[in-house]
TIFILO-558914 format. One line per field, with one value per residue (C-alpha): residue number from 1; residue in three letters; z negated, y, x negated. Coordinates in nm, 2 decimals, padded with zeros to 4 digits. Each point is the difference from the previous one (the first is absolute). Layout:
BEGIN
pos	[NUM,...] .
code	[ala,...] .
z	[Z,...] .
y	[Y,...] .
x	[X,...] .
This chain:
BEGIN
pos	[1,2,3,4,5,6,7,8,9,10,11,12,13,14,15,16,17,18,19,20,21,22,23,24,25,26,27,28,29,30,31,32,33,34,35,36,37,38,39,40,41,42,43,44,45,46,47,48,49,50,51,52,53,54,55,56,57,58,59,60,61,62,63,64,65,66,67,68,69,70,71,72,73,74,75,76,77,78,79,80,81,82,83,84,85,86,87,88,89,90,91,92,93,94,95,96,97,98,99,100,101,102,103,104,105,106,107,108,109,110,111,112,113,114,115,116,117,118,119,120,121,122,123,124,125,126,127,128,129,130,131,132,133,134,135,136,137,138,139,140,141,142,143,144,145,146,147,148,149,150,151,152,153,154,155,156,157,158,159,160,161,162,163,164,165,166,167,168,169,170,171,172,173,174,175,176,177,178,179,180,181,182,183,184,185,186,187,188,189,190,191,192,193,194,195,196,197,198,199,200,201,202,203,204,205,206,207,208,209,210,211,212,213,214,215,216,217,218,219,220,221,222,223,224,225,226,227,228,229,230,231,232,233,234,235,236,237,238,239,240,241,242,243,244,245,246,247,248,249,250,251,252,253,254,255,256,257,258,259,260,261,262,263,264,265,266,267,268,269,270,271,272,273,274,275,276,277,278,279,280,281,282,283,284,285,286,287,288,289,290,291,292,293,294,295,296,297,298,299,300,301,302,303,304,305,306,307,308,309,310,311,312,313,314,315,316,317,318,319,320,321,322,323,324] .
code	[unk,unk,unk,unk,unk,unk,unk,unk,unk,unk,unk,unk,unk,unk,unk,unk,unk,unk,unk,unk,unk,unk,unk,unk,unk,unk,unk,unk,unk,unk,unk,unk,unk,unk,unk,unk,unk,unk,unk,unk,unk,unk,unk,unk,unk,unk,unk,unk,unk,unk,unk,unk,unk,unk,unk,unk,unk,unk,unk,unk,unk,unk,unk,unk,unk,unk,unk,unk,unk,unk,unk,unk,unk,unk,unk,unk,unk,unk,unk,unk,unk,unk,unk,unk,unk,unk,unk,unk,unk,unk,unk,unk,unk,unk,unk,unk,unk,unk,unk,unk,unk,unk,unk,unk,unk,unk,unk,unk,unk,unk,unk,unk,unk,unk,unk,unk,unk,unk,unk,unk,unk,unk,unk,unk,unk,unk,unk,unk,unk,unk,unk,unk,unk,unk,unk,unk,unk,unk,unk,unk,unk,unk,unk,unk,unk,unk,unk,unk,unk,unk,unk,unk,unk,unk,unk,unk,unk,unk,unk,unk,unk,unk,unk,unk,unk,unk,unk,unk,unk,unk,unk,unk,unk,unk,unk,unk,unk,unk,unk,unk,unk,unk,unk,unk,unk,unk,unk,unk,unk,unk,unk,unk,unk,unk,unk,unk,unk,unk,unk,unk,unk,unk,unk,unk,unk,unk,unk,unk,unk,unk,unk,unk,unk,unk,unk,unk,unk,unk,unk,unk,unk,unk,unk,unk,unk,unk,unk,unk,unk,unk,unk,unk,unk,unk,unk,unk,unk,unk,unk,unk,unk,unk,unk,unk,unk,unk,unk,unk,unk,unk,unk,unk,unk,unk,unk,unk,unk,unk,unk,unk,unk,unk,unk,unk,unk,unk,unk,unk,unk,unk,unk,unk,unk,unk,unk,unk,unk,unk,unk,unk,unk,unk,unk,unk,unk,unk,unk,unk,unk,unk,unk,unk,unk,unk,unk,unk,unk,unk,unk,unk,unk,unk,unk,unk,unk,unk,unk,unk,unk,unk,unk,unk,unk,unk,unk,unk,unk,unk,unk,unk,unk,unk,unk,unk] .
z	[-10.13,-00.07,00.17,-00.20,00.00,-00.24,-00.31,-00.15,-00.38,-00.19,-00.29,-00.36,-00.24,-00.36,-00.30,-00.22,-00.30,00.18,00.34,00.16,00.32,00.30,00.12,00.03,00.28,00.15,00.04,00.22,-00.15,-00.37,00.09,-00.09,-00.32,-00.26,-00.31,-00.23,-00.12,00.14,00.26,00.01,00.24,00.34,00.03,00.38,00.06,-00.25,-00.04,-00.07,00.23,00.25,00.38,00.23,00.35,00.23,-00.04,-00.41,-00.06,-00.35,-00.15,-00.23,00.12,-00.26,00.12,00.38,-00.12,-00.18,00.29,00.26,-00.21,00.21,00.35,-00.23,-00.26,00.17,-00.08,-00.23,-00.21,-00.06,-00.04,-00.27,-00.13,00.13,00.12,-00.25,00.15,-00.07,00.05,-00.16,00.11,-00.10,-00.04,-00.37,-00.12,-00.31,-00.20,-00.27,-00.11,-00.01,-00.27,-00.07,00.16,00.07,00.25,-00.02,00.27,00.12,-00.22,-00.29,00.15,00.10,-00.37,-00.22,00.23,00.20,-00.10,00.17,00.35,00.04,00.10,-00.10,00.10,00.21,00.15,00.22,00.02,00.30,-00.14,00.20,-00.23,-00.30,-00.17,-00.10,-00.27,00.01,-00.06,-00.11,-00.31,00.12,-00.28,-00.29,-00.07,-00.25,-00.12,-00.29,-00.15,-00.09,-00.31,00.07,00.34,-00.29,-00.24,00.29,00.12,-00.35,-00.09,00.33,00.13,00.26,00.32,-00.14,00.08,00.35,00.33,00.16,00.41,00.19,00.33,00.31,00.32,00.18,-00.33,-00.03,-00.25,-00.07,-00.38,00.00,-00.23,-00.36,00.05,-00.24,00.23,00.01,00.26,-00.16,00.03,00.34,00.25,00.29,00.12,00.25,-00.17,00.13,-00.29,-00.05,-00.04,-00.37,-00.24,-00.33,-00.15,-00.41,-00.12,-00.19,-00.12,00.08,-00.18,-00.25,00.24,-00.05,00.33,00.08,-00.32,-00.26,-00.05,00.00,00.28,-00.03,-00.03,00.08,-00.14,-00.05,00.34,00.12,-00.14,00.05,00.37,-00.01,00.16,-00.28,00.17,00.06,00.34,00.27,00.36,00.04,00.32,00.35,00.27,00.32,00.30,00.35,00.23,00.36,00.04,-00.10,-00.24,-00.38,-00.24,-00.36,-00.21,00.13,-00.37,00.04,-00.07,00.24,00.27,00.05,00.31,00.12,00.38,00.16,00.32,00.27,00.27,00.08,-00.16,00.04,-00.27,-00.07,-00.36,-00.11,-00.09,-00.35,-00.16,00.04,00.04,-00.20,00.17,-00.15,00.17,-00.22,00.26,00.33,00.21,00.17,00.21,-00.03,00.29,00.01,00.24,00.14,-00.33,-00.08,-00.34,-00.12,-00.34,-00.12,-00.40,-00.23,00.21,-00.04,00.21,-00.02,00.31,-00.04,00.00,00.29,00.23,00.23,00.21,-00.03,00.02,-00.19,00.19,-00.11,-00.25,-00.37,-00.26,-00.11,-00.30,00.15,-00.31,00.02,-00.17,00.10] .
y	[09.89,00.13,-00.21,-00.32,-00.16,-00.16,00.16,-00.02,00.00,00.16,-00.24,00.09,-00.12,-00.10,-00.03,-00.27,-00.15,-00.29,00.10,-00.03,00.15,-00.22,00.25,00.31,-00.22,-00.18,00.29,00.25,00.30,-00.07,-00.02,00.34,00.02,00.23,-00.25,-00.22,-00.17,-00.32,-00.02,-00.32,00.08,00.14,00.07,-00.02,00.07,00.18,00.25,00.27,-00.09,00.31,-00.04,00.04,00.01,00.19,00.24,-00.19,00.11,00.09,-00.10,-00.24,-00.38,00.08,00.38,-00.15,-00.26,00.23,00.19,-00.30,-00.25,-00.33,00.07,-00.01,-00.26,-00.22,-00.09,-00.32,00.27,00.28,-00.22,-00.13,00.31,00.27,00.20,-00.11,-00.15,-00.35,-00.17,00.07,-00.14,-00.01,-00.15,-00.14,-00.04,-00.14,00.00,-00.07,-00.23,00.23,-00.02,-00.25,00.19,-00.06,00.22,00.00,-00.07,00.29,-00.06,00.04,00.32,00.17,-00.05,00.10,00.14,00.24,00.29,-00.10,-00.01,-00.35,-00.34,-00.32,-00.17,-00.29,-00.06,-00.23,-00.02,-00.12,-00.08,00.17,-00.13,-00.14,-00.09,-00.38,-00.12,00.33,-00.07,00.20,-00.04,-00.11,-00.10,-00.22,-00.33,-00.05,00.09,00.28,00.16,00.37,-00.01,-00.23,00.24,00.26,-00.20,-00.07,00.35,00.14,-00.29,00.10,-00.38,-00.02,-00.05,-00.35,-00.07,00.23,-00.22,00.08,-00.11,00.01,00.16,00.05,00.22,-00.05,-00.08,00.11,00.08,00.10,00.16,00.07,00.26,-00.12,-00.23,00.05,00.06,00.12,00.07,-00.20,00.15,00.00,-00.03,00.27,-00.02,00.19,00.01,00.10,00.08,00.16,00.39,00.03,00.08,-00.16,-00.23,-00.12,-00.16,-00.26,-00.06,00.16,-00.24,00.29,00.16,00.46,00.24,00.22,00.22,-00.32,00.01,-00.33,-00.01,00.04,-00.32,-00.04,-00.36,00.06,00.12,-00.25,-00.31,00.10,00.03,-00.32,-00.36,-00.22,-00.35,-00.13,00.10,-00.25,00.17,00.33,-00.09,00.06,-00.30,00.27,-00.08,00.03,00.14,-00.02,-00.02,00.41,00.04,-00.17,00.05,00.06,00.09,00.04,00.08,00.24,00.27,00.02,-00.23,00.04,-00.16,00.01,-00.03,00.01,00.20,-00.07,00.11,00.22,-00.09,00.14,00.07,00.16,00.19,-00.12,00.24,-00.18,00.09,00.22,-00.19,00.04,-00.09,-00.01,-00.10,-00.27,00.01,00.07,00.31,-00.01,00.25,00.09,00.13,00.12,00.20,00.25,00.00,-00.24,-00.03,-00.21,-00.10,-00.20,-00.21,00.16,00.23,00.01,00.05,00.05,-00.09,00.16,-00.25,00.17,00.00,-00.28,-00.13,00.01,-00.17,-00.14,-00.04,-00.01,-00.27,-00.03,-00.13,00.19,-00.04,00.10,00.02,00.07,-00.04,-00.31] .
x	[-11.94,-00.36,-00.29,-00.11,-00.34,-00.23,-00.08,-00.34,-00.05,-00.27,-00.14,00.03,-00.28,00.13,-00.28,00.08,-00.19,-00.10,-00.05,-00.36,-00.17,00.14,00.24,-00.21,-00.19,00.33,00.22,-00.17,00.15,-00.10,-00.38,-00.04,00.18,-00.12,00.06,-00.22,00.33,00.10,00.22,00.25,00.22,00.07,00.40,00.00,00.41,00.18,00.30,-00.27,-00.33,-00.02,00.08,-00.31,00.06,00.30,00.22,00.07,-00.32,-00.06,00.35,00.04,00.15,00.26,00.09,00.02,00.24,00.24,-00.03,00.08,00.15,00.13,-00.22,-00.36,00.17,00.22,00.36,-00.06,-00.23,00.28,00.26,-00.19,-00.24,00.18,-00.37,-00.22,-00.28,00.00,-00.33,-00.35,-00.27,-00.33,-00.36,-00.13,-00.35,-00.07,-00.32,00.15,00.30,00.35,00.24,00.22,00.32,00.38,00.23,00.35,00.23,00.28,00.31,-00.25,-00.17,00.29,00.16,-00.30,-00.24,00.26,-00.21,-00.29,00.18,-00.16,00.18,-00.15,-00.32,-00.07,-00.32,-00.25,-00.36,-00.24,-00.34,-00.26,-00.31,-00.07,-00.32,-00.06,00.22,00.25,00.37,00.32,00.22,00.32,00.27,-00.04,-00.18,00.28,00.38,-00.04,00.26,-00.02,-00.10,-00.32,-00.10,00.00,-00.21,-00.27,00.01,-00.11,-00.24,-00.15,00.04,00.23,-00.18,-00.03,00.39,-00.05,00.00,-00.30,-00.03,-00.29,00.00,-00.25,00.04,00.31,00.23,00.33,00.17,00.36,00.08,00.38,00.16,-00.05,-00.32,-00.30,-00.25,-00.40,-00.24,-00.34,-00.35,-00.19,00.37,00.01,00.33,00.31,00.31,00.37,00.23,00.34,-00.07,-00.02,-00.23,00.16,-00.21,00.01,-00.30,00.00,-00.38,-00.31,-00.29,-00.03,-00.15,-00.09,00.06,-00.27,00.07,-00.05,00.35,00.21,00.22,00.36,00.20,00.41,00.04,00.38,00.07,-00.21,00.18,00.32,-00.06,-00.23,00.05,-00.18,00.04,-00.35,-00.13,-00.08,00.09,-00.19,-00.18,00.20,-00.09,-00.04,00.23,-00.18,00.28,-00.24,-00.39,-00.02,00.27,00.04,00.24,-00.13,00.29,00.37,00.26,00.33,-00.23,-00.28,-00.16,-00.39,-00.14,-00.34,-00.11,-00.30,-00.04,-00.29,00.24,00.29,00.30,00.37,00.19,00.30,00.14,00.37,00.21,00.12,-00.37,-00.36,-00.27,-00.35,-00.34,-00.25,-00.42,-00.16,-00.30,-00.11,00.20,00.35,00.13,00.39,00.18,00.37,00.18,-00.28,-00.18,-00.33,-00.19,-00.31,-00.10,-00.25,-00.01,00.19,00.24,00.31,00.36,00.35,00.21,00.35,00.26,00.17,-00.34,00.08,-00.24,-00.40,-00.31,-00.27,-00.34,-00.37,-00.18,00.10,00.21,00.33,00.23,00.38,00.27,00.31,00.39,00.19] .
């Protein structure tokens, strides 16, 4: 079997609406970025982000796992995904408020959405910052019915029935598949989803894109996939697993931990699952087999499921996700 060793992920900028400036300064690649748009997010792992180091140089994750299938993947991954990639991850900056949105989960996406190639979407979100008095949307205040989520949609009213919860650095929160969920104004954030790109939004405040056209909605979609009981649990109580380590979100889907590293630590890949690291600060060296690779903020890694044993050394914090 062909050599493995950690992979290492070029960043993909995305330009949204209500995006702002924070990640052509975080993510060293984007500071040169010829665009006066907005850019709100960074996708750090993703089936299509371009392979930077070793002999995988210059392929797509996607192409490489095709091409190796259970050693990159891991055997819990196939089984379920065949060689789809299964995580995205990604960082979120918000200057202004999202949509109100809604993702389905995979028996819905694999029935209606088939064409798309995507399965369902369940999420997580660390909180990185947030400016004073920030929160997310997150569920209802209230039990609707259809027909009265209609009426407030078209009389423009119904973030008045939206749970709103306010969060600060460190928050974590978990939206499952079918959650009515925003990202509020002012919240920099890391998030770890399923790999899927369907999303139906529900409301937009009204608001115009960038050509003063109203945005599309996909209300019916939406609420057919939607869980309308009133919200109360978004927020994740972290679970500290040693002094370094600390579990932020563990669901059949993914688990996100995030250690802190001042000193060299062993570690060692299981074959059931890749692994995606990801530097929130600081710089962390990776060494595997005869192979060693540093990155600093914002840099991110695959280790192939099938890797075995390496090391973590240098002084930072990492996000490591991974299937269960």
């Amino acid at each position: 079997m062909e050599t493995l060793y950690p992979l290492k992920l070029s960043p993909s900028p995305s330009e949204r609406l209500w995006g702002g400036t924070r990640l052509k300064d975080f993510v060293p690649s984007f500071k040169n970025l010829q665009t006066a748009d907005p850019i709100g997010e960074a996708w750090l792992v993703y089936s299509e982000n371009r392979i930077e180091n070793g002999s995988h140089k210059g392929k797509t994750l996607q192409a490489l796992a095709d091409e190796l299938g259970e050693p990159l993947l891991g055997s819990k991954s196939t089984k379920r995904y065949g060689t789809k990639v299964p995580l995205l991850a990604k960082f979120l900056d918000a200057d202004q408020a999202l949509s109100i949105q809604v993702h389905p989960d995979d028996a819905y996406a694999l029935s209606k959405e088939a064409e798309t190639g995507h399965l369902g979407k369940v999420e997580a979100w660390y909180i990185m910052d947030a400016k004073p008095g920030a929160s997310i949307i997150w569920g209802f205040k209230d039990e609707l019915s259809h027909d009265e989520i209609r009426a407030a949609i078209k009389e423009g009213r119904l973030e008045q029935h939206l749970n709103a919860v306010p969060v600060k650095a460190g928050d974590v929160i978990f939206n499952p598949a079918g959650t009515v969920h925003a990202v509020g104004e002012g919240i920099f954030l890391f998030e770890i989803q399923q790999s899927s790109d369907i999303t139906y939004r529900l409301y937009d405040f009204n608001r115009r894109d960038m050509s003063g056209k109203l945005r599309d909605l996909h209300v019916d979609k939406a609420l057919e996939v939607s869980d309308l009981t009133p919200g109360e649990n978004a927020k994740v109580k972290p679970k500290h697993l040693s002094d370094k380590v600390t579990s932020l979100v563990a669901s059949e889907h993914f688990i996100a931990e995030k250690w802190q590293i001042d000193a060299e630590v062993e570690h060692q890949t299981s074959k059931a699952s890749l692994e995606l690291i990801t530097i929130l600060d600081g710089e962390i060296t990776i060494k595997a087999g005869g192979s060693s690779l540093t990155g600093k903020q914002a840099d991110s890694f695959v280790l192939p499921a099938a890797l075995g044993k390496l090391s973590f050394s240098g002084h930072g914090t990492l996000m490591r996700c991974y299937l269960p």
